[in-house]
Backbone as CSV, one residue per row, in Angstrom:
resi,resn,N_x,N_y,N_z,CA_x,CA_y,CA_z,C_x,C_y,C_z
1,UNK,19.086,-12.314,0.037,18.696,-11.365,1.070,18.084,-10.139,0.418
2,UNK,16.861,-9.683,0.998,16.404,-8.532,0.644,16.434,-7.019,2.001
3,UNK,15.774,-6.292,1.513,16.151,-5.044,2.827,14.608,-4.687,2.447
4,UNK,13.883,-5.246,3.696,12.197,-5.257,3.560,12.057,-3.655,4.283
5,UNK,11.188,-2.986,3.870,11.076,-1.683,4.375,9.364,-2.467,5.833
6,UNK,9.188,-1.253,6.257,8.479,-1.285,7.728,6.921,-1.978,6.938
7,UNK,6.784,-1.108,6.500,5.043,-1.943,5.319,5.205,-3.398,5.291
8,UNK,6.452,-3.521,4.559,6.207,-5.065,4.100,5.942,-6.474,4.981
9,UNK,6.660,-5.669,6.254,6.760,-6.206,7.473,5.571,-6.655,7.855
10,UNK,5.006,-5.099,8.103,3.337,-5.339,8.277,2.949,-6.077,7.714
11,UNK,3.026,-5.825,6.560,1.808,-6.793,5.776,2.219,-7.802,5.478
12,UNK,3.093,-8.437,6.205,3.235,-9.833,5.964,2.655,-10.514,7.487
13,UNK,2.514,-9.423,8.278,2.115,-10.421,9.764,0.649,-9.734,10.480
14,UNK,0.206,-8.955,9.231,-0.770,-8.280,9.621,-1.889,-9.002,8.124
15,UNK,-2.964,-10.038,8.315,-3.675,-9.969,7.386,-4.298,-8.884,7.006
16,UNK,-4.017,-8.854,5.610,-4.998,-7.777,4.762,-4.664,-8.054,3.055
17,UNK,-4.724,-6.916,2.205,-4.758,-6.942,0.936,-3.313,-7.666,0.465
18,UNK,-2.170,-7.036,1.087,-1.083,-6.903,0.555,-0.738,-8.462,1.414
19,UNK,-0.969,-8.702,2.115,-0.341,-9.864,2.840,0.329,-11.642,2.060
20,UNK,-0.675,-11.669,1.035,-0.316,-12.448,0.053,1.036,-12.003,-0.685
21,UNK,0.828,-11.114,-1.096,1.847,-10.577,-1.713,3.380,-10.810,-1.071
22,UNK,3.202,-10.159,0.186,4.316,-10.369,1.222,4.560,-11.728,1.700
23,UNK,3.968,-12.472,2.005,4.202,-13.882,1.760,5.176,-14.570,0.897
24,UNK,4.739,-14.180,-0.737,5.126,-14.140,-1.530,6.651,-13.979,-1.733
25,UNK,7.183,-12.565,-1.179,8.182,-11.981,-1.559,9.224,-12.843,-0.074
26,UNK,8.588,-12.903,0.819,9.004,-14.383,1.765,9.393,-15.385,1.504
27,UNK,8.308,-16.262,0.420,8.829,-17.428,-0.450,10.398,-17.298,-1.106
28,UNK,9.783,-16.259,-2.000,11.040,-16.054,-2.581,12.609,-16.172,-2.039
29,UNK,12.382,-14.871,-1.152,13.654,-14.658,-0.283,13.420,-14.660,0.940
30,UNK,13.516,-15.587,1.564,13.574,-15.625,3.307,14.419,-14.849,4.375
31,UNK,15.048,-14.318,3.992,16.342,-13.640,4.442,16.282,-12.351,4.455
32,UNK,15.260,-11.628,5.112,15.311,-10.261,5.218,16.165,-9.194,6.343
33,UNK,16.458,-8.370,5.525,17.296,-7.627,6.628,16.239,-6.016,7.118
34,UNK,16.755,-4.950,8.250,16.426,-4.007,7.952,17.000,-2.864,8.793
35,UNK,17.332,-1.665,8.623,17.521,-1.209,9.659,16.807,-0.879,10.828
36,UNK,17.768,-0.762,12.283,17.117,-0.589,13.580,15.946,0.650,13.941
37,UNK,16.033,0.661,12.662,14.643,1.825,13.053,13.342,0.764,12.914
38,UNK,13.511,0.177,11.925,12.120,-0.758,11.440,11.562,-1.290,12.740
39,UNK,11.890,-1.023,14.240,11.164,-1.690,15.263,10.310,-0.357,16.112
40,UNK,10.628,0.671,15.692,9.638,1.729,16.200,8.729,2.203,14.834
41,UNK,8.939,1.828,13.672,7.871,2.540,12.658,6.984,0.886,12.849
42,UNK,7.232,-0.855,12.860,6.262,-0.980,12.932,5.209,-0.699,14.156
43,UNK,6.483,-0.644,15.029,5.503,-0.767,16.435,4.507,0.462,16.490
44,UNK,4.429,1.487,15.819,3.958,2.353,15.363,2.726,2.219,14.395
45,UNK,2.673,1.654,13.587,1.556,0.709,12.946,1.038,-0.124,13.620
46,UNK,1.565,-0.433,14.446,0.705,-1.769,14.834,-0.261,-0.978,16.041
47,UNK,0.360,-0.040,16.929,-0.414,0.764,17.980,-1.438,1.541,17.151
48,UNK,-1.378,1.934,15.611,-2.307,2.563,15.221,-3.432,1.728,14.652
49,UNK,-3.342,0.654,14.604,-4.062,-0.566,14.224,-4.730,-0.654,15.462
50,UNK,-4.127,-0.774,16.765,-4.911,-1.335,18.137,-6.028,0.045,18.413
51,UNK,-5.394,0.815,18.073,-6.049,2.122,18.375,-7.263,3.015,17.244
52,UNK,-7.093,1.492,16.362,-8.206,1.846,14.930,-9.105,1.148,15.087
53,UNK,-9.075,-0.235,15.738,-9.901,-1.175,16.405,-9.515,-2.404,15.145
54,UNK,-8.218,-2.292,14.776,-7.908,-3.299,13.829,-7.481,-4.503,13.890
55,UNK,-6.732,-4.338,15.197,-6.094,-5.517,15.731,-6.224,-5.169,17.579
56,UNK,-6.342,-6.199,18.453,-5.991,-6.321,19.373,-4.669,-6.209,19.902
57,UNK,-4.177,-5.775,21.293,-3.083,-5.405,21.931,-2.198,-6.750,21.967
58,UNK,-3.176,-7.794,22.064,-2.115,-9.130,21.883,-2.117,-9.443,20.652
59,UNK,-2.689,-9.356,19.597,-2.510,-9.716,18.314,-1.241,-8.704,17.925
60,UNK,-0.987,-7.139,17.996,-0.426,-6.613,18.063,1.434,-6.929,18.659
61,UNK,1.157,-7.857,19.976,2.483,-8.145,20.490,2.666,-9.762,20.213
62,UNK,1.689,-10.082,19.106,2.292,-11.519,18.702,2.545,-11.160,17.321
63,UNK,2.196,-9.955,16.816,2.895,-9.633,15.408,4.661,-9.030,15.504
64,UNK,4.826,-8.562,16.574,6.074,-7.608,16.625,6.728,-8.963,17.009
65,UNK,6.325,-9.856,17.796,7.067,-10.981,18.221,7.724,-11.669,16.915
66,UNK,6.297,-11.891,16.120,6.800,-12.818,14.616,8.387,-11.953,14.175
67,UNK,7.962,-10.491,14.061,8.483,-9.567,12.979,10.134,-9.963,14.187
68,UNK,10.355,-9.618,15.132,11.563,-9.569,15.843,12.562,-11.285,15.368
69,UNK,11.238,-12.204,15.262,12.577,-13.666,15.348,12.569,-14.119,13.712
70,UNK,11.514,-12.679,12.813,12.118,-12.712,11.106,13.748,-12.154,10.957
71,UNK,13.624,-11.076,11.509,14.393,-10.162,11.109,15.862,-10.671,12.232
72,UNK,15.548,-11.145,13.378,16.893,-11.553,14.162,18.102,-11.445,13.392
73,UNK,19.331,-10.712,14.189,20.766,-11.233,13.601,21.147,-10.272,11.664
74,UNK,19.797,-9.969,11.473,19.590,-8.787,10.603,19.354,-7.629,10.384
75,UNK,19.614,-7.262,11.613,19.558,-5.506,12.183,20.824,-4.799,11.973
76,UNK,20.395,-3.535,11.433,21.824,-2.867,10.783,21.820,-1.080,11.845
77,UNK,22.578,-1.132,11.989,22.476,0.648,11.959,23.901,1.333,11.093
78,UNK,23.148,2.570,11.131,23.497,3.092,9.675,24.293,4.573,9.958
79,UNK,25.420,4.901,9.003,25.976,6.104,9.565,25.017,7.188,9.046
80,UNK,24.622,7.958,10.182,24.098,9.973,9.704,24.351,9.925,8.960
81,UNK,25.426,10.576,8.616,25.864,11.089,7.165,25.472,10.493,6.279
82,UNK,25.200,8.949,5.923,25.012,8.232,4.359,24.227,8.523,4.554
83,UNK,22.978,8.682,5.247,21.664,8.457,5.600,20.948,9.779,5.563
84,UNK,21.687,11.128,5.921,21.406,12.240,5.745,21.625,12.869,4.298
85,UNK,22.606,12.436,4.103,22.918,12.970,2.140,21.942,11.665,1.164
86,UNK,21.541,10.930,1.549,20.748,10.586,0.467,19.119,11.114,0.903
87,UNK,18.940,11.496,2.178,17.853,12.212,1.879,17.789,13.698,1.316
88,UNK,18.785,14.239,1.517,18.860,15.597,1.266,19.010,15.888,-0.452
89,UNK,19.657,14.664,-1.054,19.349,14.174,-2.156,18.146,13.533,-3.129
90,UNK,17.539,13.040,-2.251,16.290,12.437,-2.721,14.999,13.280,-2.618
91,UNK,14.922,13.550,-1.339,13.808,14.747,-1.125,13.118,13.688,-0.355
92,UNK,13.296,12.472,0.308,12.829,11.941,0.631,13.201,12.071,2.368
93,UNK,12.280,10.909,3.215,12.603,10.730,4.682,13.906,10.600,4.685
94,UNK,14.195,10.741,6.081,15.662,10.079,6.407,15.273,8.920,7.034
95,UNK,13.649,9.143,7.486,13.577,6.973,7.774,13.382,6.294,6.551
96,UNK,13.364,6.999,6.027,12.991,6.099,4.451,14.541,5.739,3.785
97,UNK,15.021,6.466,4.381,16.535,6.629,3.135,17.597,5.474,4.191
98,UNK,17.463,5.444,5.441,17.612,4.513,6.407,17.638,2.625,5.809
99,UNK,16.684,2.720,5.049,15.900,0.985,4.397,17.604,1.441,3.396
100,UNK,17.255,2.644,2.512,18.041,2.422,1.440,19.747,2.280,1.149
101,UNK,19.975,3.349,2.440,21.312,3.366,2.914,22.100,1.629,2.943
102,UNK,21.039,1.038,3.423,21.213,-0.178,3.793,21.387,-1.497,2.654
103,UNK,20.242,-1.328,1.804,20.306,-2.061,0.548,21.363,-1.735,-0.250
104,UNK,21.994,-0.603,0.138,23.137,-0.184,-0.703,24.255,-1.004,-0.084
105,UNK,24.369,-0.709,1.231,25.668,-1.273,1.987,25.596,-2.884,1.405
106,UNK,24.295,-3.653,1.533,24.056,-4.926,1.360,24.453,-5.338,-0.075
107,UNK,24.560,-4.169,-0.911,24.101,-5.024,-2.488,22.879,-5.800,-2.569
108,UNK,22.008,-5.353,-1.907,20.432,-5.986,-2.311,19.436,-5.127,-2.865
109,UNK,18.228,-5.913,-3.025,17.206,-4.669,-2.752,16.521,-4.152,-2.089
110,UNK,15.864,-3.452,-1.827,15.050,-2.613,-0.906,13.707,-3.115,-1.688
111,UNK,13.042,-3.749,-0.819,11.767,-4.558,-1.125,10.927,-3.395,-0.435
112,UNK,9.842,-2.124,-1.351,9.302,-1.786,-0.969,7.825,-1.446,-1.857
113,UNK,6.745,-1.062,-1.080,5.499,-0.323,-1.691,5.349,1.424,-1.713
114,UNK,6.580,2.107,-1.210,6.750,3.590,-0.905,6.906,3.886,-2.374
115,UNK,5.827,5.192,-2.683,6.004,5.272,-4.420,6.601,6.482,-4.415
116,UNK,7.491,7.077,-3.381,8.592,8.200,-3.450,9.632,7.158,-3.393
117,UNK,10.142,6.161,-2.634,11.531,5.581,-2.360,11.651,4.851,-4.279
118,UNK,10.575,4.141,-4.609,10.691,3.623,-5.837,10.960,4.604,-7.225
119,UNK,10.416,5.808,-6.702,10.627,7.030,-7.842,12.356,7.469,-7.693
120,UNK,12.204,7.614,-6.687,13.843,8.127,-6.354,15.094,7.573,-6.443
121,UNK,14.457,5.922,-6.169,15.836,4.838,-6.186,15.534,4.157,-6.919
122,UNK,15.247,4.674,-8.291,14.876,2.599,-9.374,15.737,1.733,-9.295
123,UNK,17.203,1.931,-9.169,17.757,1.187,-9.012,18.396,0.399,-7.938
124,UNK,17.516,0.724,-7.068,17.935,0.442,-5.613,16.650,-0.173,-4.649
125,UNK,15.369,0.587,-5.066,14.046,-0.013,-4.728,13.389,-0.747,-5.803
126,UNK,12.530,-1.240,-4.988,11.418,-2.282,-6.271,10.270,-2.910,-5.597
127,UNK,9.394,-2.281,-6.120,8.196,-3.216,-5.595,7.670,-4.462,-5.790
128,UNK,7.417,-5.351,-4.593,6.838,-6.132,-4.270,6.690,-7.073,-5.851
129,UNK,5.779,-7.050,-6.429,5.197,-7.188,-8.024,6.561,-7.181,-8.671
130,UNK,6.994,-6.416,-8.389,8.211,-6.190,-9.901,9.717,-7.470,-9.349
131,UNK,9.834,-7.297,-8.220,10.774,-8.439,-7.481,10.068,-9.645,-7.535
132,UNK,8.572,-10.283,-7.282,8.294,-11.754,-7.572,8.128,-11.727,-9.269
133,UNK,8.479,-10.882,-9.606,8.575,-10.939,-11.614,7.347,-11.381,-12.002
């Protein structure tokens, strides 16, 4: 099991550069988890995609569809407090620290491309590249 941050999501159900990649990190580990925020930051990408002329409104609600029956039964929520002291610690989001809070609770990793969460947590984040080795 990994703890896929909101990007990876994307770009695994959104063709583009990174999408191989995410595939990839799919192969690997099928079993992604994330916290309950990850359904308003992608849906958030994906409306800025419809609204960039990147994707269509149904391409859009057949990506959140994919992303909802990946992630099923793997939705976490997370206490304030862990979630507030490691940002206040990190200098980072508290939606960001949300993915990490989580990989911690899990003993996994936090499968991400954020080059503040990877600076802040080496031992807790890892990108994409560095997890398919």
């Amino acid at each position: 099991m990994i703890v896929a941050d909101a990007n990876l999501t994307v770009y695994l159900f959104v063709t583009g550069a990174r999408t191989a990649e995410a595939e990839a990190v799919l192969r690997r580990d099928p079993r992604w988890a994330a916290p309950l925020l990850w359904r308003s930051e992608v849906r958030n990408a994906l409306i800025g995609l419809v609204r960039g002329g990147t994707l269509s409104i149904d391409e859009a609600l057949s990506v959140i569809a994919n992303a909802e029956r990946l992630l099923a039964g793997c939705e976490f929520a997370l206490p304030s407090s862990r979630v507030l002291l490691l940002a206040q610690q990190s200098g980072c989001s508290a939606y960001d620290c949300e993915y990490v809070a989580l990989a911690e609770d899990l003993g996994v990793p936090l499968v991400t491309t954020d080059r503040a969460l990877l600076r802040a947590f080496p031992d807790r984040a890892i990108a994409p590249r560095v997890f398919l080795g």
